[in-house]
C-alpha positions as CSV (number, residue, x, y, z in Angstrom):
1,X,-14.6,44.0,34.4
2,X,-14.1,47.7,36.1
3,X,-11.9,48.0,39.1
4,X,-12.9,50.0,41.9
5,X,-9.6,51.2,42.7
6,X,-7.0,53.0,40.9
7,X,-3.2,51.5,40.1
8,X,-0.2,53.0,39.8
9,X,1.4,52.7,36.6
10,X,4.0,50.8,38.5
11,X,1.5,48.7,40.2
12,X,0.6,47.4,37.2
13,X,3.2,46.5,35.2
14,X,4.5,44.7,38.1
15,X,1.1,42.6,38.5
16,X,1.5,41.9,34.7
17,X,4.9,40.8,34.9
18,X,3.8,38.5,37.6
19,X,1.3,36.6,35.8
20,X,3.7,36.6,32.7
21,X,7.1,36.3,33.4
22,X,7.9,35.2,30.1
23,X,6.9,39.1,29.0
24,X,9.1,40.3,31.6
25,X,12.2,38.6,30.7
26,X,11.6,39.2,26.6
27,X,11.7,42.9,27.8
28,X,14.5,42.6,29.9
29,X,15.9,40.9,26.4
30,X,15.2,43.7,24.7
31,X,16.4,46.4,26.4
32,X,20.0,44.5,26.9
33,X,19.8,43.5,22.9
34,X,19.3,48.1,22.5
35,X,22.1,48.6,24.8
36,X,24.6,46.4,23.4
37,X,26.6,48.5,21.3
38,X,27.2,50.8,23.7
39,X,28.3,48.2,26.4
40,X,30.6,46.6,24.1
41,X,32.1,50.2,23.5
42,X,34.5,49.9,20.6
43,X,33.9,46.5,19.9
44,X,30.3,47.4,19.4
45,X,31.0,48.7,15.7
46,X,32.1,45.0,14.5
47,X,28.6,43.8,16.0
48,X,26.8,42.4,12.8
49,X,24.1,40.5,14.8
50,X,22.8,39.2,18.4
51,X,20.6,37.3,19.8
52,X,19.4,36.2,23.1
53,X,17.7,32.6,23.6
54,X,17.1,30.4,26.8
55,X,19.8,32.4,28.6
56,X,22.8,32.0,25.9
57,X,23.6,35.7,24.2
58,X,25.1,34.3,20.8
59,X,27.1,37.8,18.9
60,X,28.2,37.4,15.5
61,X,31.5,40.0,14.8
62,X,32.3,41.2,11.6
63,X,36.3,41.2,12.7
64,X,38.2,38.2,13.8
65,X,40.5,40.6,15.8
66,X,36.7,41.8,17.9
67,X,35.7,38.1,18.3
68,X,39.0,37.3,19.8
69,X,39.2,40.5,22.1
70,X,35.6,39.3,23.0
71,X,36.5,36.0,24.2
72,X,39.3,36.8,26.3
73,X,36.8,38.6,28.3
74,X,33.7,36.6,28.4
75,X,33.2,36.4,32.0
76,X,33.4,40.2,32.8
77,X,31.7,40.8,29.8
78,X,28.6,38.9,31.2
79,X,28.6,40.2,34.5
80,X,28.6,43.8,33.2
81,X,25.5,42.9,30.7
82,X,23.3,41.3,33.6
83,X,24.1,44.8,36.0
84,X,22.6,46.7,33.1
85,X,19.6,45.0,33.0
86,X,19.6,44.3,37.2
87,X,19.1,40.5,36.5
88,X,20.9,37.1,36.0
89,X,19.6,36.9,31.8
90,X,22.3,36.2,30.4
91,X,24.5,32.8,31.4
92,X,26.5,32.0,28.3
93,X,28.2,34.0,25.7
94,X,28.8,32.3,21.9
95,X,31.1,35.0,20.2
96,X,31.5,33.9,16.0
């Protein structure tokens, strides 16, 4: 079907992400799981893996000393993860 008028690129990713939010919040995963390393700053070097699923952010650290640091700052951890990606995605963090 042709369209008549022409969208803005913006237009149209925004009418996508309407009629799929799902594909809206997996980029929105994505782009916080890229930026990681360089939110957690010095910590991000003992980052051996994360993952994002149904709103819990589970890191696995590679030093005990990093996964301790990490949970003694959970909460301002997660509030400075959902600025950078301008939305409420993340809700819990598992640090192991």
């Amino acid at each position: 079907m042709r369209r008549s008028e022409t969208l803005s690129l913006q237009a149209a990713l925004a009418q996508l992400w309407d009629e799929d939010p799902e594909l809206y919040e997996h980029m929105l995963e994505r782009q916080l799981l890229d930026q990681l390393p360089t939110l957690l700053g010095v910590l991000g070097r003992y980052l051996q893996k994360a993952s994002i699923d149904d709103g819990v952010l589970r890191l696995k650290m590679t030093s005990a000393a990093a996964r301790q640091e990490l949970n003694m700052r959970l909460n301002p951890l997660r509030e400075q993860l959902n600025r950078a990606v301008r939305a409420e995605l993340v809700r819990i963090i598992q640090v192991f």
